[in-house]
N, C-alpha and C positions, 0 to 999 in steps of 0.2 A: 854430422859425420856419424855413420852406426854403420857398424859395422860386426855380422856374425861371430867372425872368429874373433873378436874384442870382445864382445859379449860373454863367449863362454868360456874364455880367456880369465875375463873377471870374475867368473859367477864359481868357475875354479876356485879363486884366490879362498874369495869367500866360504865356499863350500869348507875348506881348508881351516880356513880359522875357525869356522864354528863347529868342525870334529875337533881342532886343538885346544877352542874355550870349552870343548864339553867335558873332555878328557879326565881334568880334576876333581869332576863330578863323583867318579869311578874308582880312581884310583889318587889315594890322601897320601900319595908318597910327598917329598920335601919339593922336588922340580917339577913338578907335574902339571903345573900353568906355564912353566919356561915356553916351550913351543908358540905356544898363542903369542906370550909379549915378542918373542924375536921377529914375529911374522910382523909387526906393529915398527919394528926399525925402518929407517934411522929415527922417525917424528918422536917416538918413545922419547927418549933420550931428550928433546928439547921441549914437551911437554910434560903435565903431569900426569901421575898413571890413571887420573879419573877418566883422561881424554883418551882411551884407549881404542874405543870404537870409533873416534872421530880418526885417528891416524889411520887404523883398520880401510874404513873408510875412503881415508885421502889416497893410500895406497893401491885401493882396488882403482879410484879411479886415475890415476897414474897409468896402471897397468892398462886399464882400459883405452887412455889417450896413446900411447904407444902399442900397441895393438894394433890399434885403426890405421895407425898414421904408416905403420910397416904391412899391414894388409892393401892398403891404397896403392902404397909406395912400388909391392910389388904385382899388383894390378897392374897400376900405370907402363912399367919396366914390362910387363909382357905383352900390352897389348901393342907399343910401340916395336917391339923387335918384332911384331905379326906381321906389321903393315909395314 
């Protein structure tokens, strides 16, 4: 299943996190990685914070299986009311 708009869907997410993991880079205020871990919720919270790119991760592709599956979903739903 590939789908375009899941694609860049996820490639967002990611994009996303890695201006919020840069962030701290820049700026040494006290919250200034916060952004990045919330983006990493809920798996954060049931891992350890080593596994942050792994959650990172499970999350883009989350978004990316929902994505697809509502990109399909609304394919299918238009090309039936055509016909």
């Amino acid at each position: 299943m590939w789908s375009r708009f899941a694609a860049i869907g996820a490639i967002i997410y990611l994009l996303v996190f890695a201006c919020a993991a840069a962030y701290p880079l820049f700026d040494h205020r006290t919250f200034a990685g916060l952004p990045a871990v919330l983006l990493g919720l809920p798996w954060i919270d049931y891992i350890s914070s080593s596994w942050l790119l792994g959650a990172i991760a499970l999350n883009a592709l989350i978004l990316y299986l929902l994505l697809a599956a509502l990109s399909f979903l609304f394919s299918f739903l238009f090309r039936r009311l055509r016909a």
